[in-house]
KEDOFI-131604 format. One line per 4 residues: number of its first residue (from 1); their letters; for each residue x, y, z of N, C-alpha, C. Coordinates in Angstrom, 3 decimals, always signed. Layout:
N
NUM	A	X:Y:Z:X:Y:Z:X:Y:Z  ... $
***
This chain:
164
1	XXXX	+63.666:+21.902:+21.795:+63.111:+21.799:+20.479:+62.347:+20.497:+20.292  +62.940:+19.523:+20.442:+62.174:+17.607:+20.483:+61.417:+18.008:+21.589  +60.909:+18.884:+23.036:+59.938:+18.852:+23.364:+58.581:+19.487:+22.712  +58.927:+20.383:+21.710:+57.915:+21.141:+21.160:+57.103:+20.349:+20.202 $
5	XXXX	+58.216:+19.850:+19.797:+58.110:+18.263:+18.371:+56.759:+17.687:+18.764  +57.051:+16.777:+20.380:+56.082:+16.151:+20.647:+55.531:+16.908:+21.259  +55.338:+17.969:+21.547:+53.852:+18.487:+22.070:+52.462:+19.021:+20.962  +53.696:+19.294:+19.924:+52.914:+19.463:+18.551:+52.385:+17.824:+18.163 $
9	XXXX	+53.020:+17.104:+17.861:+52.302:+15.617:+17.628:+51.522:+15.268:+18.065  +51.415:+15.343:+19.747:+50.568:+14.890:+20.408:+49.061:+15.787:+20.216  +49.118:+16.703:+19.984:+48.289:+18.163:+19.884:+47.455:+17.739:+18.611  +48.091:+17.241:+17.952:+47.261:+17.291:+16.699:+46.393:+16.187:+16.370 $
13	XXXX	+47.102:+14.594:+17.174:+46.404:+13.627:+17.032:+45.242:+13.499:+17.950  +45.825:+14.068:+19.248:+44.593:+14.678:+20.111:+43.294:+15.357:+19.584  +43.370:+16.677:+18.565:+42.423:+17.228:+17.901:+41.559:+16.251:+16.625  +43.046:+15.350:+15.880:+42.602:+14.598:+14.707:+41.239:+13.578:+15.323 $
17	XXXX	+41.245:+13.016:+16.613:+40.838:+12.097:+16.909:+39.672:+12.706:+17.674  +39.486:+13.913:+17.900:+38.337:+14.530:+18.448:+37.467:+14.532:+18.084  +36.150:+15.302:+18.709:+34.576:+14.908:+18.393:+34.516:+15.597:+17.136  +35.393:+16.892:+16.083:+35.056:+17.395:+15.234:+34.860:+16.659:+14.121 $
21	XXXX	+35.476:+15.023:+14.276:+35.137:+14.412:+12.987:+33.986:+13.901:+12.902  +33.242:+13.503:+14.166:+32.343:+13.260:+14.066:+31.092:+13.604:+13.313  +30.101:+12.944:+12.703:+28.820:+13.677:+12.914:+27.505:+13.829:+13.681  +26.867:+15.133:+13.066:+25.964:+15.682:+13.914:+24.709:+14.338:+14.605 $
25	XXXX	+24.296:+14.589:+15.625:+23.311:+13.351:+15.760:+22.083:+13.458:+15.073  +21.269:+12.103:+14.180:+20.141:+12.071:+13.849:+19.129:+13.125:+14.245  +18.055:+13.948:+13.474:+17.263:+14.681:+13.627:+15.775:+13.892:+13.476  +15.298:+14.116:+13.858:+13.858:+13.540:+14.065:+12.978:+14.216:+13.052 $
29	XXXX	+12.474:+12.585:+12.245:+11.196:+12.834:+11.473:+10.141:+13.994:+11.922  +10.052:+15.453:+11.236:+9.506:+15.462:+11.468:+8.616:+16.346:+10.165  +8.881:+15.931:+9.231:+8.246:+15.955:+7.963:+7.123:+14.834:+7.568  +6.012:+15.570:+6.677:+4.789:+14.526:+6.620:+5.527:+13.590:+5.063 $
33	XXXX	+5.005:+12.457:+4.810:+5.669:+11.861:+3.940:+5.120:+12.675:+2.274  +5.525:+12.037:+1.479:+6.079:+13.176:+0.148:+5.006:+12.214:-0.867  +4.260:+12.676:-1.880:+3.539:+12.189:-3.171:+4.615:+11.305:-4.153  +5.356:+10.909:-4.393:+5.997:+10.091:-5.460:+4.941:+10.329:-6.364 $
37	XXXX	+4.491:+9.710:-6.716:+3.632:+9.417:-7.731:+2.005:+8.908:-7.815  +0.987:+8.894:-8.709:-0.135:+8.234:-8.853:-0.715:+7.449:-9.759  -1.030:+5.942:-10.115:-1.252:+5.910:-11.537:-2.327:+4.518:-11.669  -2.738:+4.654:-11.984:-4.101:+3.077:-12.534:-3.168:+2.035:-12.199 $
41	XXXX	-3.754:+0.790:-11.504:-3.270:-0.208:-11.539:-4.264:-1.804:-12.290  -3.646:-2.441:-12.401:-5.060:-3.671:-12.563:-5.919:-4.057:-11.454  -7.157:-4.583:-11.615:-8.321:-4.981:-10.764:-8.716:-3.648:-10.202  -9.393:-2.699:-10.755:-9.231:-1.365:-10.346:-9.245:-0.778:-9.399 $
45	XXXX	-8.033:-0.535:-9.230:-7.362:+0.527:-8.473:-6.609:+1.409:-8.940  -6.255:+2.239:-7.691:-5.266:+3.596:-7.827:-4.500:+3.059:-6.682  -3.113:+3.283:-7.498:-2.153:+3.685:-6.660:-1.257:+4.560:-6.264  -1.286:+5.128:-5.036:-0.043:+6.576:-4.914:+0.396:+6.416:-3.865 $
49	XXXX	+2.145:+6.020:-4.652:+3.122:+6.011:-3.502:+3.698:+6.955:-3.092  +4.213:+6.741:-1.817:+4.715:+7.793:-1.114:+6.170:+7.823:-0.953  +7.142:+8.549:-0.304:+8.303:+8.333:-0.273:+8.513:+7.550:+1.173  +8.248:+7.286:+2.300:+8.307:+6.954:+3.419:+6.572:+6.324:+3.610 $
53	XXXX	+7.235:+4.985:+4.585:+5.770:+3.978:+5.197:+4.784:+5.016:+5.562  +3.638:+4.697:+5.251:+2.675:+5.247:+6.338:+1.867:+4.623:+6.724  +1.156:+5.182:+7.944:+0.137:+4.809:+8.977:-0.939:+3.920:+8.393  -1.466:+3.306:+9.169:-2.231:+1.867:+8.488:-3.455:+2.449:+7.703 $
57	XXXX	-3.822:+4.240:+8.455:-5.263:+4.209:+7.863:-5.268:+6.541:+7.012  -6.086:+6.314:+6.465:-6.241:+7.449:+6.220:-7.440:+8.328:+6.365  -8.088:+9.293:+6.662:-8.947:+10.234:+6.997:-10.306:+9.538:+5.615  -9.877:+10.207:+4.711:-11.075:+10.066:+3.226:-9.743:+10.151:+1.985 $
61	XXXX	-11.131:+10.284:+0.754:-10.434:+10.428:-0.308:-11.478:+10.436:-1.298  -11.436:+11.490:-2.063:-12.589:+11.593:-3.272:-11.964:+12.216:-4.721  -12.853:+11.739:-5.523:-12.021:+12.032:-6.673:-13.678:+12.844:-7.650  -13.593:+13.170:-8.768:-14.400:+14.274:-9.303:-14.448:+13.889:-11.041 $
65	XXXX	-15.563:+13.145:-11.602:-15.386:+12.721:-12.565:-16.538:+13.818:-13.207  -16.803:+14.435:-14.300:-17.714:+15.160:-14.996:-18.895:+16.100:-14.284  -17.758:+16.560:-12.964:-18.083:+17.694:-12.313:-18.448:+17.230:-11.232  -18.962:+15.423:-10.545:-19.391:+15.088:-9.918:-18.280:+14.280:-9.000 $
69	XXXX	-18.586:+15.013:-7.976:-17.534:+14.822:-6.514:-17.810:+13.688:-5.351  -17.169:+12.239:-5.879:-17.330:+10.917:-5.126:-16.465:+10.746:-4.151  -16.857:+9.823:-3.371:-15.775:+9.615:-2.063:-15.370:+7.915:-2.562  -14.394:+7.916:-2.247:-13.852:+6.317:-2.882:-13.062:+5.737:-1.641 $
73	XXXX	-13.062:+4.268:-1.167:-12.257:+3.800:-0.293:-11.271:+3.117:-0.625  -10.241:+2.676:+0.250:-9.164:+2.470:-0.259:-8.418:+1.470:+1.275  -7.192:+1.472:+1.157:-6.274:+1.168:+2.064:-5.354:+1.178:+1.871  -4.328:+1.006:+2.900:-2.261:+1.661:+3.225:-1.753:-0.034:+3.344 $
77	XXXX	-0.588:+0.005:+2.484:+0.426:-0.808:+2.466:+1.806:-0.173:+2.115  +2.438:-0.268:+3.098:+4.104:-0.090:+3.406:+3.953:+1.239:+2.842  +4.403:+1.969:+1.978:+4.559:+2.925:+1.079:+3.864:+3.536:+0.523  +2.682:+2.924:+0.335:+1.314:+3.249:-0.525:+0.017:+3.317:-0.433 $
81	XXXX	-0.782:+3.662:-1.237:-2.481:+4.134:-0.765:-2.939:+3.368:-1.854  -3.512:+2.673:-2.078:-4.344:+1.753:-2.793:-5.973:+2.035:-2.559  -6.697:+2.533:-3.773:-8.277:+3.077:-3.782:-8.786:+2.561:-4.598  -9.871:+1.944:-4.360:-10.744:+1.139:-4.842:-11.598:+1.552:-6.109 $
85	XXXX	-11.268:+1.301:-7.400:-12.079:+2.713:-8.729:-12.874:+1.443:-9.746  -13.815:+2.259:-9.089:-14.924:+0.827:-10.266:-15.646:+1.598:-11.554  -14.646:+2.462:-12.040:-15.993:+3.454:-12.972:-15.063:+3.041:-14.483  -15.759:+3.545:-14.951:-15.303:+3.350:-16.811:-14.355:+4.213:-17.091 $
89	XXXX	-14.406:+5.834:-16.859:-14.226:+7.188:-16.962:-12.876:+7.217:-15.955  -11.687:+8.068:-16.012:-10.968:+8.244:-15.402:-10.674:+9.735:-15.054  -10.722:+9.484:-13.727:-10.426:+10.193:-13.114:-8.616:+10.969:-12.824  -8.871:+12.235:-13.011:-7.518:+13.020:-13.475:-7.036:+13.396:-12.070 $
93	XXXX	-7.664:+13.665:-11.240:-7.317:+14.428:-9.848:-7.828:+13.300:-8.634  -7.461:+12.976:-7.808:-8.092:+12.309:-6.608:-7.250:+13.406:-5.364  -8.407:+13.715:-4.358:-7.966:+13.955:-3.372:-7.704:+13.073:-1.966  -6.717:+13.273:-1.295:-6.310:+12.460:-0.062:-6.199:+13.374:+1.050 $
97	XXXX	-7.158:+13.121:+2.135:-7.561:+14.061:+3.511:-6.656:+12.820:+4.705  -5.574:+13.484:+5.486:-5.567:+12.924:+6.671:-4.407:+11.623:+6.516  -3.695:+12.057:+5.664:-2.330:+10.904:+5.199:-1.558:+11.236:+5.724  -1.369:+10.012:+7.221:+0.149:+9.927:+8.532:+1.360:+9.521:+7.800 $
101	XXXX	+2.233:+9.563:+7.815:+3.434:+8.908:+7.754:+3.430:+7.620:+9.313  +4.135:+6.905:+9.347:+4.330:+6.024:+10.325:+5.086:+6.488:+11.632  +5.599:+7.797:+11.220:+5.653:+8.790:+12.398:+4.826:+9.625:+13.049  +3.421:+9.506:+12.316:+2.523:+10.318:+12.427:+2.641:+11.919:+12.316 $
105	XXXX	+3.535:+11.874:+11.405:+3.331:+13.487:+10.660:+2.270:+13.577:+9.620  +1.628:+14.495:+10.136:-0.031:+14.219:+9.158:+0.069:+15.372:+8.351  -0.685:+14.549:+7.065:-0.795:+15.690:+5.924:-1.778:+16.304:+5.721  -2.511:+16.971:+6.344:-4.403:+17.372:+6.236:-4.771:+17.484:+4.850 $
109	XXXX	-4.528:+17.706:+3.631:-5.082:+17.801:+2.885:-3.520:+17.445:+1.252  -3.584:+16.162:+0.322:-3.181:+16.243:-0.532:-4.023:+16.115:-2.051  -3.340:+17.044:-2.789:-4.361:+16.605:-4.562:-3.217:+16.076:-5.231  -3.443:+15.035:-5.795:-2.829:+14.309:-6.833:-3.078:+14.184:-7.873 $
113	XXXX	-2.620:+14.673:-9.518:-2.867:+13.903:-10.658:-2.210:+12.446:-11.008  -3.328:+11.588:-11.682:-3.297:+10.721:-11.804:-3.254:+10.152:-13.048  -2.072:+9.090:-13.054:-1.654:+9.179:-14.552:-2.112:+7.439:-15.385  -1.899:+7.290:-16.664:-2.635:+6.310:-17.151:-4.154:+6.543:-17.193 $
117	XXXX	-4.812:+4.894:-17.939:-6.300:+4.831:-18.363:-6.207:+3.748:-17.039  -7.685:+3.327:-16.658:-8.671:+2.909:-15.975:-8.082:+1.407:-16.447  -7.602:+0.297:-15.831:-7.331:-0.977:-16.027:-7.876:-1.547:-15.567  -9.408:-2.089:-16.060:-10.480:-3.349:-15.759:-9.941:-4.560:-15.510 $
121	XXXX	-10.469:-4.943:-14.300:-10.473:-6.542:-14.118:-10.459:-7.757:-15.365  -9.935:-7.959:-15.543:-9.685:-8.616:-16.762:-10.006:-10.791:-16.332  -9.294:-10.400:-15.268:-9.082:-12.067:-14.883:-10.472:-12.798:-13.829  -11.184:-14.184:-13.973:-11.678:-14.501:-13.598:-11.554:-14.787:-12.206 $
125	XXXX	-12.276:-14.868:-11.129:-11.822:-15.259:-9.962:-11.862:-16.842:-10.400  -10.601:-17.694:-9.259:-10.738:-18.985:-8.914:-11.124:-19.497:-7.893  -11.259:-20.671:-7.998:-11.760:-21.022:-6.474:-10.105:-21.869:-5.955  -10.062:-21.555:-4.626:-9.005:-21.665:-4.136:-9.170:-22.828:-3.007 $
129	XXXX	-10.207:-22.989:-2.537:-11.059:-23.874:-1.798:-12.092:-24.428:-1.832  -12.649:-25.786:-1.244:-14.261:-25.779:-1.276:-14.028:-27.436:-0.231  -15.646:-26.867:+0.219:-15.848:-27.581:+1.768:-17.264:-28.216:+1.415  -16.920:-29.555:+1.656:-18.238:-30.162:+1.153:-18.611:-31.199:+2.587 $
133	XXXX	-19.737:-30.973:+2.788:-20.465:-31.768:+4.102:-21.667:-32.490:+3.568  -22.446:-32.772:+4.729:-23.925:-33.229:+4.048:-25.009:-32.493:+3.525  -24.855:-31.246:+3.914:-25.888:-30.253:+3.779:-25.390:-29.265:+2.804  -23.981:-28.670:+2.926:-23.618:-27.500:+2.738:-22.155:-27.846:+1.284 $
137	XXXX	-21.880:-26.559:+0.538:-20.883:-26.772:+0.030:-20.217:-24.977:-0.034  -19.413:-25.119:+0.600:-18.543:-23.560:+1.091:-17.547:-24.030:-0.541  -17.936:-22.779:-1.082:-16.713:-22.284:-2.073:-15.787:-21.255:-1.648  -14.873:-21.297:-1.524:-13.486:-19.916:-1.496:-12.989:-19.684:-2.792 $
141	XXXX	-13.420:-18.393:-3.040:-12.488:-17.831:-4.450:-11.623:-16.555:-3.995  -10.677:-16.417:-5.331:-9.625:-15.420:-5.082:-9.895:-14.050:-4.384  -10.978:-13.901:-5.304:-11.422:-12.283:-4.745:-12.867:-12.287:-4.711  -13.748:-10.939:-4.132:-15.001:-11.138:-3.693:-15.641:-11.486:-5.141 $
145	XXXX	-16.940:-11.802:-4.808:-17.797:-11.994:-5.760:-19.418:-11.428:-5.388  -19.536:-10.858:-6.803:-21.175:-9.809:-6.620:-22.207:-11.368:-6.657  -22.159:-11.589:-7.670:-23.163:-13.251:-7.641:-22.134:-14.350:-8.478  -22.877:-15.607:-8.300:-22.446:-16.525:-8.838:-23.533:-17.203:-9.025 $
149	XXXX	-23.556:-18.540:-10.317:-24.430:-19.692:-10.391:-23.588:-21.025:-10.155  -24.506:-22.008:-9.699:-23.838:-22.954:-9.488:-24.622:-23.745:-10.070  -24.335:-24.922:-10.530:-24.540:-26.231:-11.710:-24.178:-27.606:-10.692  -24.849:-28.217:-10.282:-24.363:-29.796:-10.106:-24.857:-30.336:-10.805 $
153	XXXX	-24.278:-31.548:-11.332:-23.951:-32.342:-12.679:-23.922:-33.649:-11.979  -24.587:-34.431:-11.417:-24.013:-35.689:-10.677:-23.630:-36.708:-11.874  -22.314:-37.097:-12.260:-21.934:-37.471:-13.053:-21.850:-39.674:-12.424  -21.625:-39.100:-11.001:-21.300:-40.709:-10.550:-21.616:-40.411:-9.486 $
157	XXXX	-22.333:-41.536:-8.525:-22.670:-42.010:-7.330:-21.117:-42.958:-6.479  -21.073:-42.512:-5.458:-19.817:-43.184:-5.081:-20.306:-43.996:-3.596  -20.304:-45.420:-3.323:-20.385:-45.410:-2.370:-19.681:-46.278:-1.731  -20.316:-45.983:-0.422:-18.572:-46.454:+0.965:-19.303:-48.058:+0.503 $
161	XXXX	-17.680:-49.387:+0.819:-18.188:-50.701:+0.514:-17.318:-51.236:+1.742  -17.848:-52.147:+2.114:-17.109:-52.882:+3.336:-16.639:-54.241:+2.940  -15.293:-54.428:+2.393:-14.439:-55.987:+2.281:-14.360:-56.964:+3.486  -15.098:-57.764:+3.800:-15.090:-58.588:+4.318:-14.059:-59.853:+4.063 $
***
């Protein structure tokens, strides 16, 4: 009888401790990543995130304002598609051709509505740098610039003096 005892004990911790508790092994990505959402951001853009990273670049993307069908550029960061929208008018639908996931499960063709108004650049660029030589004066500002004017004002003459 005490041999059955422990053959049952042993039997069971044997099974308890078996591969059935385990789980199944990881399955491989192989779904294209998912629309979250789309919506106006500031300095105009669009943004539509995704549920999973994707691939650095995307196929196209055009959007369709008063019947008229534009192609707009853009670029991928971590999660998201960021498109470049310089118009007044907002656009309700944008399409996205050729969106990888970072596994490269490709989506050939997504339509998105797009939510919110059109959020204009509001803020001035700064200058973040400037390089002055004999000839030349290099300005660096925040973001690009279509034109600029420039003003020198020589307010004071400065010059090198040698203390003897």
């Amino acid at each position: 009888m005490r041999i059955k005892l422990y053959i049952f004990i042993i039997a069971v911790i044997v099974f308890a401790s078996s591969c059935g508790k385990k789980l199944p092994p990881p399955s491989p990505d192989i779904f294209p990543a998912k629309i979250i959402s789309g919506y106006y951001i500031p300095n105009s853009q669009i943004r539509i995130d995704f549920n999973e990273n994707i691939d650095n670049t995307f196929d196209s993307a055009f959007f369709q304002i008063d019947s008229i069908r534009q192609k707009i550029e853009g670029y991928t960061k971590e999660k998201s598609v960021y498109l470049y929208y310089d118009f007044d008018k907002s656009a309700k639908l944008v399409d996205l051709f050729g969106v990888s996931d970072s596994k490269k499960n490709k989506r050939d063709y997504i339509s998105i509505q797009i939510k919110g108004t059109v959020q204009k650049d509001t803020m001035p660029p700064n200058i973040i740098k400037h390089i002055l030589s004999d000839s030349t004066l290099l300005i660096e500002f925040t973001e690009d610039i279509s034109s600029c004017s420039l003003f020198i004002y020589p307010n004071y003459i400065l010059y090198e003096y040698e203390i003897i």
